[in-house]
C-alpha positions as CSV (number, residue, x, y, z in Angstrom):
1,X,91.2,89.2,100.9
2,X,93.0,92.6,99.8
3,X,93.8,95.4,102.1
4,X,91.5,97.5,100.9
5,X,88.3,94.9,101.7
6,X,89.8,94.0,105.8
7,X,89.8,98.3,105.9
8,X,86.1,98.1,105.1
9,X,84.9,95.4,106.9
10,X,86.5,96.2,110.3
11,X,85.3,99.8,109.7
12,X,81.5,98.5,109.0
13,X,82.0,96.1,111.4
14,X,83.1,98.9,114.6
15,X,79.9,100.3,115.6
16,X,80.1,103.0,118.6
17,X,76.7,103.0,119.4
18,X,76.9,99.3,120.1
19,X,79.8,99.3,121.7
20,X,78.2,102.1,124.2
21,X,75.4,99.4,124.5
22,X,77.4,97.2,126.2
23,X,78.8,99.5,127.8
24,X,75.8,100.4,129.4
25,X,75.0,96.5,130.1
26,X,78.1,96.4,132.3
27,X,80.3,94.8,130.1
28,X,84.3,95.1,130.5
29,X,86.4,97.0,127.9
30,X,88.6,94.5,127.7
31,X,86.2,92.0,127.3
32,X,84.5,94.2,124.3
33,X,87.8,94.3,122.7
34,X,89.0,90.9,122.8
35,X,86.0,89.5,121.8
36,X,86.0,92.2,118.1
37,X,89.4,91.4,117.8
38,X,88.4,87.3,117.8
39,X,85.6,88.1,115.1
40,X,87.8,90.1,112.9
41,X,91.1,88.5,113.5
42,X,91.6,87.4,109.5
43,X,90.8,91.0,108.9
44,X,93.1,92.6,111.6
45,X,95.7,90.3,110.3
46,X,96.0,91.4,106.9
47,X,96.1,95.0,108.3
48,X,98.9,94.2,110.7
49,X,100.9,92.4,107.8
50,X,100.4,95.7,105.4
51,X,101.6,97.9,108.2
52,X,104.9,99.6,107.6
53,X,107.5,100.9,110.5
54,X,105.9,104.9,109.2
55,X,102.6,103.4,109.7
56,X,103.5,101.6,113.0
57,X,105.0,105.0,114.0
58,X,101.6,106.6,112.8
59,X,99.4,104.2,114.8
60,X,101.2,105.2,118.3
61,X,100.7,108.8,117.6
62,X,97.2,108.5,117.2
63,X,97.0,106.1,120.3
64,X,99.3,109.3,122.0
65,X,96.3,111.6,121.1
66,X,93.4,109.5,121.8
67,X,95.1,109.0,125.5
68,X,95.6,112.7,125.6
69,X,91.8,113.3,124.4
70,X,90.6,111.0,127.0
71,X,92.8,113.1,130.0
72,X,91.1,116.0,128.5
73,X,87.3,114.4,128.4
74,X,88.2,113.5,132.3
75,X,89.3,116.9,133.5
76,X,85.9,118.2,131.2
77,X,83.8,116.2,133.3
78,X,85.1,116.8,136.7
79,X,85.6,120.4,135.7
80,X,83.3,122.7,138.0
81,X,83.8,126.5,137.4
82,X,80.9,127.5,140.2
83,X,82.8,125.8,142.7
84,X,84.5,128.6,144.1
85,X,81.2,130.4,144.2
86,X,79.4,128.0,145.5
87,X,81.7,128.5,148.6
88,X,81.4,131.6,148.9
89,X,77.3,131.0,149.4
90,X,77.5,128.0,151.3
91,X,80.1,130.3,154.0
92,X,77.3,133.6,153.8
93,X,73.9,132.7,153.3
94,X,73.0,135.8,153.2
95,X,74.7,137.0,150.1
96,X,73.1,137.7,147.3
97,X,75.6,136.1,145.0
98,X,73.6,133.1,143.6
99,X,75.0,131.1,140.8
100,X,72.9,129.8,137.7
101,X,73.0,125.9,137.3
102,X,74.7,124.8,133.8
103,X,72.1,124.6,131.0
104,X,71.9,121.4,130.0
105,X,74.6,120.2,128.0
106,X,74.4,116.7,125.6
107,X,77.6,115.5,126.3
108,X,77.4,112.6,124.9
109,X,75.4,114.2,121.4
110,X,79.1,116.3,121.5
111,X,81.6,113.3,122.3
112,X,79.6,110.8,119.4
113,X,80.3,113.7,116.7
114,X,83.6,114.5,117.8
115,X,84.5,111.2,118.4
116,X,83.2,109.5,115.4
117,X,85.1,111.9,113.0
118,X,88.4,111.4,115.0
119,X,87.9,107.4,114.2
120,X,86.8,108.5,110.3
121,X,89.5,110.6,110.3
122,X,92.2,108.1,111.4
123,X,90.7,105.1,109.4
124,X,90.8,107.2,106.4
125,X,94.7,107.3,106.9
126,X,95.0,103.9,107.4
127,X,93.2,103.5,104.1
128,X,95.7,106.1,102.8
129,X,98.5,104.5,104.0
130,X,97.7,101.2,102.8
131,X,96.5,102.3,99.3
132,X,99.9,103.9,99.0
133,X,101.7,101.2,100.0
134,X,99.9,98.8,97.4
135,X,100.6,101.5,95.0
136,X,103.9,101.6,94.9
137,X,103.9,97.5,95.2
């Protein structure tokens, strides 16, 4: 199995909406992990073999900025810009400050796009990388 073939079947076989699924049915991310990395393990293999110290260097950047996306997403969702007005209501009922509650937002519409070109995005340089390195081969 070449490079280019393990890239595409780990990419068709990583599906976020499933993965979300068994999210939803309680199941560890640990557990969600191990058990894709024991179903593609040939696959994950051949990547890890055609990985170079650049793309090694590469693939802990990306894991940098996908833990600082993920600080971000936290502070998002625990973010609450009415707070300090609601304080100022809850201390004087009587005021006729009143805040507006937050339209409703589709989070999780917004994290699925964002998200899923952040992983197109990174797989493509993987692919790049690898292609590359066969290249010159």
């Amino acid at each position: 199995m070449q490079i280019t073939e393990a890239l595409k079947s780990l990419e068709n076989s990583w599906s976020r909406d499933i993965v979300l699924l068994k999210i939803k049915n309680g199941e560890n991310s640990e557990k969600i992990v191990n058990d894709f990395f024991n179903t593609k393990k040939k696959e994950i293999e051949i990547l890890s073999n055609s990985l170079t110290q650049k793309d090694r260097i590469l693939l802990s950047e990306i894991e940098k900025l996908s833990y600082i996306e993920s600080k971000l997403i936290k502070k998002i969702k625990h973010y609450n810009p009415n707070k300090s007005l609601l304080s100022v209501v809850e201390k004087d009922p009587t005021s006729t400050l009143h805040y507006e509650e937050n339209k409703s937002f589709n989070l999780g519409f917004f994290m699925m796009k964002w998200s899923n070109k952040f992983v197109f995005i990174s797989l493509l340089v993987i692919s790049a990388i690898a292609l590359t390195k066969q290249a010159w081969a």
